[in-house]
N, C-alpha and C positions, 0 to 999 in steps of 0.2 A: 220574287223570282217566278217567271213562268216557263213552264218546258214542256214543249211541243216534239211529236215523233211525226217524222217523214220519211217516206219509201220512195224511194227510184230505182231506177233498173239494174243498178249494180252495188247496192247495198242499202241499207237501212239506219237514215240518223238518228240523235237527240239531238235537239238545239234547245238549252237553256239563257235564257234572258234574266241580267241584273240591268238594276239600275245603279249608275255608278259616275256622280256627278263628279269630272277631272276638273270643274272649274269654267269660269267665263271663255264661250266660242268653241268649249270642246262638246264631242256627243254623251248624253250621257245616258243610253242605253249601250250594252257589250252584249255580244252571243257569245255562249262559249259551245263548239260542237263535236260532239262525240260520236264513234262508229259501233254497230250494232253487229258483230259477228253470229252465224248462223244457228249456234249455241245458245247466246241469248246474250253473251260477253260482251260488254261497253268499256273500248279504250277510248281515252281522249286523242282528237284527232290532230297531227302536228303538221307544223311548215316544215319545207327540208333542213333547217337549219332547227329541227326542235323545240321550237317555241310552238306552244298550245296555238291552236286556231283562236282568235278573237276577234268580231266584225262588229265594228263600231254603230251606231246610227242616232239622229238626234230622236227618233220615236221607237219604240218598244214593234211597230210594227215595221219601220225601216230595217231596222235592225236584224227582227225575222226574213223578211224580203230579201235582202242581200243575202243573209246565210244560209236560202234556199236557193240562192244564184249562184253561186259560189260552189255550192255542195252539187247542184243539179251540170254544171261545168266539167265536177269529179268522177258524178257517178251516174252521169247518162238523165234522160227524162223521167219526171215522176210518173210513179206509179199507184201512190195514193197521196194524198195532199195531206197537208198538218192536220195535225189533231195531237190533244193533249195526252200527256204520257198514262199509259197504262199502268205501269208498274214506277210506283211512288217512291222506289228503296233510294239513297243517294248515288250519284254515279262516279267512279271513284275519280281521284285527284288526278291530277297527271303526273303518270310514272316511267319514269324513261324506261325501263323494262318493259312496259307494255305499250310504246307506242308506236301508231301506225303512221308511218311516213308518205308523205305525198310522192307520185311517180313522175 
């Protein structure tokens, strides 16, 4: 797994990368991405319909690439580029009590 922290203008991700082979002609890297509230608090980030964010890609860097297009769509222009996470603790599951819905 790798995870990368990115800043834009209107708030601050994680984007962790698995790799997660679904079998012949599928991608088999996933992002999963999380929101960084000003606290310091990381919910995981959902579609309106509450399903976790997941953005497929066949490369580990596709993969990142789309879920900083996606996310930078959300939350305005970056502000600082990727870079690897600071704080190492795990980032929690997704909890329908704590998630934050798209507008």
């Amino acid at each position: 797994m790798r995870c990368q922290e990115v800043a834009f203008a209107r708030g601050t991700c994680r984007i962790e990368i698995d790799r997660r082979p679904n079998g012949p002609g599928l991608p088999a890297f996933v992002a999963h991405v999380w929101l960084t509230d000003v606290s310091g608090v990381t919910r995981s980030a959902v579609m309106e319909r509450g399903a976790p964010v997941e953005i497929r890609g066949e490369t580990e860097a596709l993969a990142l690439s789309t879920a900083i297009g996606y996310l930078e769509g959300r939350f305005g222009a970056l502000s600082e580029y990727a870079h690897g996470c600071t704080d190492t603790t795990e980032v929690p599951s997704a909890n329908p009590a704590s998630r934050t819905t798209e507008e």
